[in-house]
C-alpha positions as CSV (number, residue, x, y, z in Angstrom):
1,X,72.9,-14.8,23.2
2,X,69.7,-13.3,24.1
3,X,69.3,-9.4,23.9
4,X,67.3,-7.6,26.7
5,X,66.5,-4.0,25.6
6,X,65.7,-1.4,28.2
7,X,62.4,0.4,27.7
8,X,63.9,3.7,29.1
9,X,66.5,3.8,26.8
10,X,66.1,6.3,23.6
11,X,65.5,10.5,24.1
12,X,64.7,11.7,27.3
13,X,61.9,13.8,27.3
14,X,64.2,17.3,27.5
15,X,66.0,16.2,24.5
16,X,63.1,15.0,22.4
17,X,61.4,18.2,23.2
18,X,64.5,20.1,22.1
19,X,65.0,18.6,18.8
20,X,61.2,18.8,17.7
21,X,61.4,22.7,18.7
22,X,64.4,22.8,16.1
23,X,62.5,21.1,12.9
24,X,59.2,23.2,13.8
25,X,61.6,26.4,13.4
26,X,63.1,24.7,10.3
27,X,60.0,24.3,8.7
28,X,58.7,27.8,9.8
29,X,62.1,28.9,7.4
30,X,65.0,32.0,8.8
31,X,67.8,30.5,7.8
32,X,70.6,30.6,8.7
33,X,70.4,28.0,12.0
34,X,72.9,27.7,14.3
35,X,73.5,26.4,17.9
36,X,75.3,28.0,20.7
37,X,77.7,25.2,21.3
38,X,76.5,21.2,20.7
39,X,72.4,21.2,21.5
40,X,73.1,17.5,22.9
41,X,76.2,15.0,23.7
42,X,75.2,12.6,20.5
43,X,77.2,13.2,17.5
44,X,74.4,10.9,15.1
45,X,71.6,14.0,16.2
46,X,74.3,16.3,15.6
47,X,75.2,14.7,12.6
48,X,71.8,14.8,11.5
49,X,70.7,18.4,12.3
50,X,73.9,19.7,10.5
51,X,72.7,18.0,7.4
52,X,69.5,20.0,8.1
53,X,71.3,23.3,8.1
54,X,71.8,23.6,11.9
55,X,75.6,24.5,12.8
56,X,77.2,24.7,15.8
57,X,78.6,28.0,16.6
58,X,80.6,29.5,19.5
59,X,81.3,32.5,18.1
60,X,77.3,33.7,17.6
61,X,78.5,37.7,17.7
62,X,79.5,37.3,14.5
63,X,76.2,36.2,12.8
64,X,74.0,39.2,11.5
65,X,70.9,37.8,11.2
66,X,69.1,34.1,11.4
67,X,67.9,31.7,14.7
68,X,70.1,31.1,17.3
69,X,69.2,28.0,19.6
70,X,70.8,27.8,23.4
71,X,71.6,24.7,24.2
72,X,69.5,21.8,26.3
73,X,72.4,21.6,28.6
74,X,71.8,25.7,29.8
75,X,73.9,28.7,28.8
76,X,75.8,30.9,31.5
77,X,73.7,34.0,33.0
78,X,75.9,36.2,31.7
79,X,76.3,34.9,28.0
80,X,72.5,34.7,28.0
81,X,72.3,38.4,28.8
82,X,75.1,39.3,25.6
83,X,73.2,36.6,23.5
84,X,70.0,38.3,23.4
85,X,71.7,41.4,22.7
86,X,72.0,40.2,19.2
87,X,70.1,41.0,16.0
88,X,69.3,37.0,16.1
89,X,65.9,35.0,16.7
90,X,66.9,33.5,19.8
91,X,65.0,29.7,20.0
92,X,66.2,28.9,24.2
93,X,66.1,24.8,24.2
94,X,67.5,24.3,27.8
95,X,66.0,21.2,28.9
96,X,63.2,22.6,31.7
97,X,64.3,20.2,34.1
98,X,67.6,22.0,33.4
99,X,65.7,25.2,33.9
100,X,64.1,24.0,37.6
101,X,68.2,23.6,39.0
102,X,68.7,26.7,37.3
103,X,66.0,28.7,39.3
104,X,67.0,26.5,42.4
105,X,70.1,28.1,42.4
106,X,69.6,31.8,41.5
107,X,67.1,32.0,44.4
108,X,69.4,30.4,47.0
109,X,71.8,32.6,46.1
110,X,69.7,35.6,46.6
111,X,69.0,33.9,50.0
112,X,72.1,33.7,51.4
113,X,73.0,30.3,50.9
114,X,76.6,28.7,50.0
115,X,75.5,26.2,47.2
116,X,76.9,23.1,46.6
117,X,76.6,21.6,43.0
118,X,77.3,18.1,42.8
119,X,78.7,17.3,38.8
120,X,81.0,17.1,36.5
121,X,83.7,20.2,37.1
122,X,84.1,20.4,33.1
123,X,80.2,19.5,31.4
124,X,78.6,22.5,30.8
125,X,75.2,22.2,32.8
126,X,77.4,22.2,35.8
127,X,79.2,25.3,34.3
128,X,75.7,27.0,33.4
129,X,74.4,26.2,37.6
130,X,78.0,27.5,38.9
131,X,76.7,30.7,36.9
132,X,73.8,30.9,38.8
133,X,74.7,30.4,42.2
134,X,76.9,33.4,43.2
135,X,80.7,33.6,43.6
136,X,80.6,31.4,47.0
137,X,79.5,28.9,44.8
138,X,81.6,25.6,44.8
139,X,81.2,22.1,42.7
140,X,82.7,18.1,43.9
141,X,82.2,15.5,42.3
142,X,81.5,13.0,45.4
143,X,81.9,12.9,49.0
144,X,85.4,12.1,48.5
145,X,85.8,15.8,47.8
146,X,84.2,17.5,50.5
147,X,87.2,17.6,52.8
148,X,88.2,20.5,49.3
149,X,84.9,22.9,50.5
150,X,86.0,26.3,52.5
151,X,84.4,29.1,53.8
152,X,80.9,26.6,54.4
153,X,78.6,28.9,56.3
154,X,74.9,28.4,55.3
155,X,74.8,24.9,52.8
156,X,72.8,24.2,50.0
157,X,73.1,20.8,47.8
158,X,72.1,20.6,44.8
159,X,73.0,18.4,41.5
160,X,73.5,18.2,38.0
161,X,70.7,16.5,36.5
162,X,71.9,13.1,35.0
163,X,73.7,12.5,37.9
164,X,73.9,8.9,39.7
165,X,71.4,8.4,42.2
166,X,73.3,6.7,44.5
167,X,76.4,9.0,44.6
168,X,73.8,11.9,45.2
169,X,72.5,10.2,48.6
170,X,76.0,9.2,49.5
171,X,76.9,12.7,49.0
172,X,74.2,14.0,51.1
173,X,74.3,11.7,53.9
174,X,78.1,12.7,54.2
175,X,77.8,16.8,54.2
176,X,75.1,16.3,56.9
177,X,77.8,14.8,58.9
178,X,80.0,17.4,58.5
179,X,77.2,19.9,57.8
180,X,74.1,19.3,60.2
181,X,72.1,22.1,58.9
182,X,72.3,20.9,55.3
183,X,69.2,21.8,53.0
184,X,69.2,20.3,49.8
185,X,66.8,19.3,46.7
186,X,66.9,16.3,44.9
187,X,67.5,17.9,41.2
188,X,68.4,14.5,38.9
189,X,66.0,14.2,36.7
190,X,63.0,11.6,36.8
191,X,64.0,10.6,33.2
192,X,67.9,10.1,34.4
193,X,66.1,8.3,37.7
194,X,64.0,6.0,35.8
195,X,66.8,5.0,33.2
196,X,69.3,4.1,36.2
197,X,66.7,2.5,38.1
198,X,65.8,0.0,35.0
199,X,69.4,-0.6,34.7
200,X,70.0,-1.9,38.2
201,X,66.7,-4.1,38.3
202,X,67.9,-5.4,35.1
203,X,71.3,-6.5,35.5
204,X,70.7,-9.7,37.4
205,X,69.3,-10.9,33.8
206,X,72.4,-10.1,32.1
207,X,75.9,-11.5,31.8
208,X,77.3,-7.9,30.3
209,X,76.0,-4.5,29.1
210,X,76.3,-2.5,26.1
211,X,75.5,1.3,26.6
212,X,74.9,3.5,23.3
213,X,75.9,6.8,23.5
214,X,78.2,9.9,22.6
215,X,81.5,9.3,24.3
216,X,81.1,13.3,26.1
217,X,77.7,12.0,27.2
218,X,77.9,12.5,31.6
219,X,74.3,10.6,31.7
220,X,75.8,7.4,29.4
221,X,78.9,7.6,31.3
222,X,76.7,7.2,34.4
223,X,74.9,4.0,32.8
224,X,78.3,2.8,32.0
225,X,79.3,3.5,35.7
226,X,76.1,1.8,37.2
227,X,76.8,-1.7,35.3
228,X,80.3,-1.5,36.7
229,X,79.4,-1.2,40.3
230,X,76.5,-4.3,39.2
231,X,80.2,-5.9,38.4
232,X,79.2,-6.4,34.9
233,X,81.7,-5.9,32.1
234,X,80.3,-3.3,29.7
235,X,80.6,-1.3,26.6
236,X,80.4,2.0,26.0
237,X,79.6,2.5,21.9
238,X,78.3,5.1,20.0
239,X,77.1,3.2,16.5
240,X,76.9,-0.4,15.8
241,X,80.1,-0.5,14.2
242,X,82.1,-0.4,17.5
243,X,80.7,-3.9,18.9
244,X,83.2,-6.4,18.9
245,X,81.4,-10.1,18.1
246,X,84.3,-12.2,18.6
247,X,84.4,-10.3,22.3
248,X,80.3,-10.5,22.8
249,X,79.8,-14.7,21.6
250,X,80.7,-15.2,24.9
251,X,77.9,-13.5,27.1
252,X,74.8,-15.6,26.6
253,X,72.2,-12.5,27.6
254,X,73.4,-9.1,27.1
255,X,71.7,-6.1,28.1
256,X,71.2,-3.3,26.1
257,X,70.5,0.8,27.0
258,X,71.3,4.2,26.1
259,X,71.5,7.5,27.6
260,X,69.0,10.5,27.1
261,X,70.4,12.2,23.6
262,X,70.7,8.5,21.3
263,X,67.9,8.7,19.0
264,X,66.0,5.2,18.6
265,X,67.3,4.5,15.1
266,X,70.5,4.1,16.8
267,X,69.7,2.0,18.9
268,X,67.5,-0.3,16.8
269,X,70.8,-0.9,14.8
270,X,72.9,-1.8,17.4
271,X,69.9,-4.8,18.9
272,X,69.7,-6.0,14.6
273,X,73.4,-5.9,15.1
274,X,73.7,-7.8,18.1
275,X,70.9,-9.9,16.9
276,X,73.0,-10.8,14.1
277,X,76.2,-12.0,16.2
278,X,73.7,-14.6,18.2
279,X,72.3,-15.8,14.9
280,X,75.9,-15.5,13.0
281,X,77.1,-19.0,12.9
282,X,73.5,-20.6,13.0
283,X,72.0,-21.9,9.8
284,X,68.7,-19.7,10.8
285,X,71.4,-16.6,10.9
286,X,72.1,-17.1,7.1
287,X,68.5,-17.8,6.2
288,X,67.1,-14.3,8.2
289,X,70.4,-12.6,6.3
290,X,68.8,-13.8,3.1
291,X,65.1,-12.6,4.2
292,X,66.7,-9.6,5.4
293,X,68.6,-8.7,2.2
294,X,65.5,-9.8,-0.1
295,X,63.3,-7.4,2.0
296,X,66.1,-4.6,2.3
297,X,66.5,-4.7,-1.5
298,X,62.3,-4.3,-2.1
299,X,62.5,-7.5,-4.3
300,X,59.4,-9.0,-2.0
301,X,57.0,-5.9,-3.4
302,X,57.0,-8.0,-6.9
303,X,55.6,-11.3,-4.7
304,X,53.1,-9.0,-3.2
305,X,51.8,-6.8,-5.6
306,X,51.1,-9.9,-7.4
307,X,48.8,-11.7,-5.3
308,X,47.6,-8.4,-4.5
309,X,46.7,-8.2,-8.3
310,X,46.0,-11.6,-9.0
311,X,43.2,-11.4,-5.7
312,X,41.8,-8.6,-7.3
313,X,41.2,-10.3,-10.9
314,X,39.5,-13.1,-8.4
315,X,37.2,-10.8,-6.7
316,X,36.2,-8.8,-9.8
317,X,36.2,-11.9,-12.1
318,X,38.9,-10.5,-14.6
319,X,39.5,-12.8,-17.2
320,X,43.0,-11.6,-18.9
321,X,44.3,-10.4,-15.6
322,X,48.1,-11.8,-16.0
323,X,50.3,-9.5,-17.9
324,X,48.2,-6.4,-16.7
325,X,49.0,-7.6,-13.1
326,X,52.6,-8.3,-14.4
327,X,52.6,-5.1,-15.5
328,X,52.0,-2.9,-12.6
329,X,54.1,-5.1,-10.3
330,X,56.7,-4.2,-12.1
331,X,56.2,-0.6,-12.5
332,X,55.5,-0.6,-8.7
333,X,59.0,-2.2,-7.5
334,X,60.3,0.0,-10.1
335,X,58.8,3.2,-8.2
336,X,59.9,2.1,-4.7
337,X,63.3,0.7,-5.2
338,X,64.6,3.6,-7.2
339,X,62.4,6.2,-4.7
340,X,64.8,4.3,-2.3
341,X,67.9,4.5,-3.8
342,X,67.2,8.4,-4.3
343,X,66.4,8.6,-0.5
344,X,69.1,7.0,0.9
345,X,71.4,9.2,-0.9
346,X,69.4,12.5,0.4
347,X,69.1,11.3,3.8
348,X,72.8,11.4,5.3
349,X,74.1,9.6,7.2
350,X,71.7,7.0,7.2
351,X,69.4,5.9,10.2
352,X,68.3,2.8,8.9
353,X,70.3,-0.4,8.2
354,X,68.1,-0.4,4.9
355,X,69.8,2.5,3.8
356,X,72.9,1.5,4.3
357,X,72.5,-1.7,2.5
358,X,70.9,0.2,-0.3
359,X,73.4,2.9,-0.7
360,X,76.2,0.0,-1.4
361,X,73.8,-2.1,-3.3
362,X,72.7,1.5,-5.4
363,X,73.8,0.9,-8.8
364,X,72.3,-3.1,-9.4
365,X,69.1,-1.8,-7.8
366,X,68.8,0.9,-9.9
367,X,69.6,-0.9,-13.3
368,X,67.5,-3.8,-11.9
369,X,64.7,-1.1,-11.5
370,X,65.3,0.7,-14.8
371,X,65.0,-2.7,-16.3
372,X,61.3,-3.5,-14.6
373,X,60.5,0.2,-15.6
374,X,61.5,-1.2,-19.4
375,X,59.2,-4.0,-18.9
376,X,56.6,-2.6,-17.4
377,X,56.1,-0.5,-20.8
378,X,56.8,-3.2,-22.7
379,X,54.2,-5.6,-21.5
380,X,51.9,-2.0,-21.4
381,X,52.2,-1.7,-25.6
382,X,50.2,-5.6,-25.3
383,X,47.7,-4.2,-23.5
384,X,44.7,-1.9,-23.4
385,X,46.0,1.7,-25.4
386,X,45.1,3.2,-21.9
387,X,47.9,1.2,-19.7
388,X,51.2,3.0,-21.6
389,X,49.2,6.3,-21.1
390,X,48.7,5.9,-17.5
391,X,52.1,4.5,-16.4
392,X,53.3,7.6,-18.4
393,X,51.7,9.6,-16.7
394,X,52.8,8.4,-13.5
395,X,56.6,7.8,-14.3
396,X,55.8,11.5,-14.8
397,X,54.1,12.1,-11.2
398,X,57.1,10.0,-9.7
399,X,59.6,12.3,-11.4
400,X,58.1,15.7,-9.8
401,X,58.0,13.8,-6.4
402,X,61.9,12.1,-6.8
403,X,64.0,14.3,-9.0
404,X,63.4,16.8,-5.7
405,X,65.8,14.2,-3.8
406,X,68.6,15.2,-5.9
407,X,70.0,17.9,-4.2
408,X,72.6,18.8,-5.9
409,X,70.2,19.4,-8.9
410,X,67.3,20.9,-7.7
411,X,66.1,22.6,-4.1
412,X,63.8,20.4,-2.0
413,X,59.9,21.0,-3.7
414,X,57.6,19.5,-6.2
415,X,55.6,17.1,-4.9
416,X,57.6,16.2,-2.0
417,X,56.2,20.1,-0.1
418,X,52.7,18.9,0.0
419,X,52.1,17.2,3.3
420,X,52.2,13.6,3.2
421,X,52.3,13.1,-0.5
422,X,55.2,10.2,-0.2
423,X,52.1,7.6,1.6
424,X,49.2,9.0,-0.7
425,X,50.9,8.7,-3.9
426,X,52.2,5.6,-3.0
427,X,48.8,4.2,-1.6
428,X,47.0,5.7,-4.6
429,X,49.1,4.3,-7.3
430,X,48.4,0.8,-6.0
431,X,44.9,0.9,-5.6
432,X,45.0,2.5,-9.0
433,X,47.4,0.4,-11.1
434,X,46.3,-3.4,-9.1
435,X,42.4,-2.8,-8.9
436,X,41.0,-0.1,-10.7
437,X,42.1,0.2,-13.5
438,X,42.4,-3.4,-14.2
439,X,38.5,-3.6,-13.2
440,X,37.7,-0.4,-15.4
441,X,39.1,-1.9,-18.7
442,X,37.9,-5.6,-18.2
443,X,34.1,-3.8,-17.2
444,X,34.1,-2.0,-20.8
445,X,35.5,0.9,-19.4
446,X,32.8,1.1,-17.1
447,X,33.4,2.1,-13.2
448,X,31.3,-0.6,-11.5
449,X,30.8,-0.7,-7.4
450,X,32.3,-3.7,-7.2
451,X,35.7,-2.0,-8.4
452,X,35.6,1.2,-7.3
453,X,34.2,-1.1,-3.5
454,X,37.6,-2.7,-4.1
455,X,40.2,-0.2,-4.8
456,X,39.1,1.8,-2.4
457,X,39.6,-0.8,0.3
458,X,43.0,-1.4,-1.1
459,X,44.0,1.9,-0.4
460,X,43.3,2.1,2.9
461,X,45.0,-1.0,3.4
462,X,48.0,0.4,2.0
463,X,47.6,3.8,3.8
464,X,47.2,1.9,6.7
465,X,50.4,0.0,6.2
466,X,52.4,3.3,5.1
467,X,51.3,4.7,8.6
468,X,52.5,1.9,10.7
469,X,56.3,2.0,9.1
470,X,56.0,5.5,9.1
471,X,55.3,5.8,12.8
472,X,58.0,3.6,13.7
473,X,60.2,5.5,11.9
474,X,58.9,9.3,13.0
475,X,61.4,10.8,14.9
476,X,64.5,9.6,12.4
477,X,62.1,10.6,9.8
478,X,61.3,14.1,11.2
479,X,65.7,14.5,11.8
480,X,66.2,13.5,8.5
481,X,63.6,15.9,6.9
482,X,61.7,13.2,5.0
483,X,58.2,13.3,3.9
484,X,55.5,11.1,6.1
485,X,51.9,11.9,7.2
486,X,52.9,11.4,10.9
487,X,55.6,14.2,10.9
488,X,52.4,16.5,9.3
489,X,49.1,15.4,11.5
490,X,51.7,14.1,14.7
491,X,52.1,10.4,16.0
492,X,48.5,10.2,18.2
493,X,46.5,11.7,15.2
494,X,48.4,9.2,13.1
495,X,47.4,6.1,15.0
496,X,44.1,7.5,15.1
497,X,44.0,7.8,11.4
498,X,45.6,4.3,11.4
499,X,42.6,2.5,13.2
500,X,40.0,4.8,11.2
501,X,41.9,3.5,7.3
502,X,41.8,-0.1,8.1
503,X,38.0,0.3,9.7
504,X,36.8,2.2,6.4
505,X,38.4,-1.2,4.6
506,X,36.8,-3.3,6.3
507,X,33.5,-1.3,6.0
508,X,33.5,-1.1,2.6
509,X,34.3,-4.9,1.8
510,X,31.6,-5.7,4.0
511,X,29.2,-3.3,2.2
512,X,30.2,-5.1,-0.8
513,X,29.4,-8.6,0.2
514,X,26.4,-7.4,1.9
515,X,25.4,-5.6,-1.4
516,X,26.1,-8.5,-3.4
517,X,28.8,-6.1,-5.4
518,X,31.6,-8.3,-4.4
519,X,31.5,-12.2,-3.9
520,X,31.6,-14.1,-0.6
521,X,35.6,-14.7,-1.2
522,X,36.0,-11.2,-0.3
523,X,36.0,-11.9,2.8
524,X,39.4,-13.8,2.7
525,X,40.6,-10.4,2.6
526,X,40.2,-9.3,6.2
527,X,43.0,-11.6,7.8
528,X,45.1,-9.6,6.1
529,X,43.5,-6.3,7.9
530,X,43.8,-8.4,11.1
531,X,47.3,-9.4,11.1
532,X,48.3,-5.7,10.5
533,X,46.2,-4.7,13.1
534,X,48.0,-7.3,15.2
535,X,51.4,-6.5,14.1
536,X,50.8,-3.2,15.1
537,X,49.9,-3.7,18.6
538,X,53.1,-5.9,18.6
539,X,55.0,-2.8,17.5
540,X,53.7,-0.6,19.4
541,X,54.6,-3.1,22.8
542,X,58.2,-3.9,21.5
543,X,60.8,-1.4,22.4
544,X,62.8,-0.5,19.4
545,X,61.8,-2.4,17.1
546,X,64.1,-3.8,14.2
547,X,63.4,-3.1,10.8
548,X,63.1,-6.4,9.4
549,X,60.4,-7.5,11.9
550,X,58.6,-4.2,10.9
551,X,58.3,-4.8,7.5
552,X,58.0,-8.1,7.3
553,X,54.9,-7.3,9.7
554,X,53.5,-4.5,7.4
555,X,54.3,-6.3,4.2
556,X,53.0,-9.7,5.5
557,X,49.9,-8.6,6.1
558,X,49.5,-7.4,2.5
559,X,51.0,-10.5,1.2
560,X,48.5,-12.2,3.0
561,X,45.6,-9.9,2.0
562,X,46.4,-10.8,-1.7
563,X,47.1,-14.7,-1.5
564,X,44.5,-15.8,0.9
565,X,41.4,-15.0,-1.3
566,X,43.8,-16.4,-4.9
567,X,43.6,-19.5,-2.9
568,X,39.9,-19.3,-2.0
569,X,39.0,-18.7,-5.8
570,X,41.5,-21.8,-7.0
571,X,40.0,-24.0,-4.8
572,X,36.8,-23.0,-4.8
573,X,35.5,-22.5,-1.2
């Protein structure tokens, strides 16, 4: 089985729009939220935003006070009017596109015009248009049902927006048979166009389809539709859970889309889950499960943060370099596996398949973590008095930023409401623990160049790797409320800042070879730098794409970063 993944699938533009105006009002605080009726046909986003404090509620006249948001789908004229009656902060997400049919229709009506709304009787865009288009007003759902129009004098067509393509021109082309003097506006949206369009081109490369989507969703159902009439069997699911592999062995290239409300963390699921069934009964299926789990569980940090350490005793010419390296590998896993844990519990339900294999796998990780913690201090007490005062103080700084997680326990604050202190703690505590302070004691407790050349260069490697996950990850990061630099600064700023972190590391090595601070082996650092650089690009061209390939990108290039210039120093190049 090969999987072919539609790069029109994920939010439409309307929706993606709506749910970013939601979390800028949550972070701007007047609680309580609510929505007037479901703000899009996804239960995962809705899910998600309830988690967040964002209701649904169909009874607003009730509430005395908070932000109420209207729906992307459009409210009725006249419940807008009694809506904004209300002593509420009224936030009016209807999708613009939704907005132009809207405005289509109120002026017709005021024109004279019968209007003709070609939808889905029940979905409530079609209900919010009838509302706007005068009692003469009358909806079909195809030309099969224009034999049911009356009282025709002066016709206008117009659609709901997600509708299909092709039933619209069929549509059309029939009234003008019955209707010469037909005027009309082509209302589906470019978003619903584009999506429909990719499906049709794409199905001559696929043996069946598998839509993601809420089950209420009219622009899935009209994916779903569309690889029927393709005469491809398909499969309308909402999560991951619902695909049947003993059904989907048999299809050797399946084709994979969504509709316009499924977030992208959904649908990178369902291709690692569909990627699984291919590889299931194949030795290489076991051996990436392994990788995966290995990767999932953070035991590879321990592999990298040692080269990373062990590079740095190279380039600074640290003699007793083992168990302080030993050390702060495993006080670093300890930090990020049980940071994990703690997140995957606060960020309900989960978006990743990481979390999900964290959540079940909580309690070994965290007394595997507890124990590195232990050991970490341990081999600290052997060292230099200053190492058991500064992992102290950081098991310390990682409290204030992770107790916060703990809902239950304390509200949401500490170090977690200063904007994007998850990456710069993480990317400081690194550089700190693996370069700097390790070149600070074995220099006398003396800050040379070469170190401080060094560390800094490590940090913006890190930073640089933090960014790339994190941008990946920014709009189930942004749902979930977590704390990244991308959901602060936004994603074009971010990659911005991405280029500029890995060009300062670069920089400074190269000023320290040049200025003889740092030896000629520094330079086996920069394929490391490269290959992120590279596996960014690759990102940023894949659609959706998994988890495991992302992080074995990010962390590959710091594994390599670390081991290439160990290897120059052992053998002497």
């Amino acid at each position: 089985m090969s999987v072919i993944t539609a790069h029109t699938a994920g939010f439409c533009w309307g929706v993606r729009r709506a749910v970013d105006m939601v979390l800028s009002e949550l972070r701007k605080g007047g609680d309580p939220y609510a929505v007037y009726g479901e703000l899009v046909h996804n239960p995962q986003v809705l899910r998600a935003l309830e988690k967040r404090g964002v209701s649904i509620c169909m009874t607003p006249e009730k509430m005395d006070r908070g932000t109420l948001f209207l729906r992307t789908h459009g409210t009725e004229l006249e419940k807008c009017t009694q809506l904004n009656q209300l002593p509420l902060k009224i936030r009016d997400l209807t999708c613009p596109r939704v907005g132009r049919v809207l405005a289509i229709a109120k002026k017709k009506c005021q024109e004279g015009y019968d209007v003709i709304i070609l939808g889905d009787h029940s979905h409530q865009e079609v209900r919010s248009i009838l509302s706007y288009s005068g009692e003469k007003a009358q909806v079909i759902s195809g030309p099969d049902e224009i034999s049911t129009l009356s009282g025709i004098s002066k016709p206008f067509l117009l659609s709901q927006t997600t509708q299909n393509t092709e039933a619209f021109e069929r549509t059309k082309n029939a009234l003008q048979k019955k209707f010469p003097e037909l005027e009309y506006a082509f209302t589906i949206c470019n978003s619903t166009s584009l999506r429909q369009d990719e499906l049709r081109q794409l199905c001559d490369k696929a043996n069946c389809v598998v839509v993601v989507g809420g089950k209420n969703s009219a622009n899935t159902a009209r994916l779903v539709e569309i690889a029927s009439e393709e005469g491809l069997p398909s499969y309308h699911i909402e999560t991951y859970e619902e695909l049947d592999a003993d059904e989907l062995e048999q299809y050797e290239n399946v084709l994979l889309t969504s509709g316009a409300s499924t977030p992208s963390w959904s649908i990178r699921k369902v291709r690692e889950k569909l990627l699984e069934i291919q590889g299931g009964g194949l030795r290489t299926g076991q051996i990436r499960k392994f990788i995966q789990n290995a990767i999932f569980g953070n035991f590879h940090v321990l592999p990298v943060t040692f080269v990373l350490g062990a590079a740095g005793a190279c380039i600074l010419n640290i003699v007793n370099w083992l168990m302080p390296v030993m050390a702060a590998s495993l006080f670093l896993y300890a930090v990020h596996t049980l940071t994990s844990v703690l997140e995957s519990e606060y960020s309900r339900p989960s978006r990743l398949r990481r979390q999900e294999f964290i959540r079940i796998h909580r309690m070994l990780l965290t007394v595997i973590s507890v124990i590195a913690f232990a050991g970490s201090l341990v081999l600290s007490v052997f060292l230099n008095p200053l190492w058991p005062v500064i992992l102290g103080v950081m098991l310390v700084l990682f409290l204030l930023y992770s107790i916060p997680l703990m809902r239950k326990v304390y509200p949401l604050g500490g170090l977690r409401s200063l904007p994007g202190s998850r990456d710069l703690l993480f990317a400081g505590a690194w550089s700190f623990l693996l370069t700097f302070l390790p070149g600070y004691i074995s220099a006398g407790e003396f800050v040379t160049p070469g170190t401080m050349l060094w560390a800094a260069a490590l940090f913006f490697l890190f930073l640089s790797r933090c960014l790339l996950t994190d941008i990946v990850d920014l709009q189930g990061d942004a749902l979930m409320g977590m704390d990244t630099i991308p959901i602060h600064v936004g994603k074009s700023r971010s990659v911005v800042l991405f280029w500029l972190c890995l060009s300062l590391a670069s920089v400074l090595l190269v000023a320290g070879i040049v200025s003889g601070y740092l030896p000629y082996s520094t330079a086996a650092f920069f394929p490391g730098l490269l290959s992120l650089a590279a596996g960014f690009l690759i990102l940023a061209r894949t659609p959706f794409p998994l988890e495991l390939s992302k992080r074995v990108i990010a962390d590959g290039s710091l594994f390599t970063a670390g081991v290439l210039p160990v290897l120059v120093c052992i053998t002497g190049w």
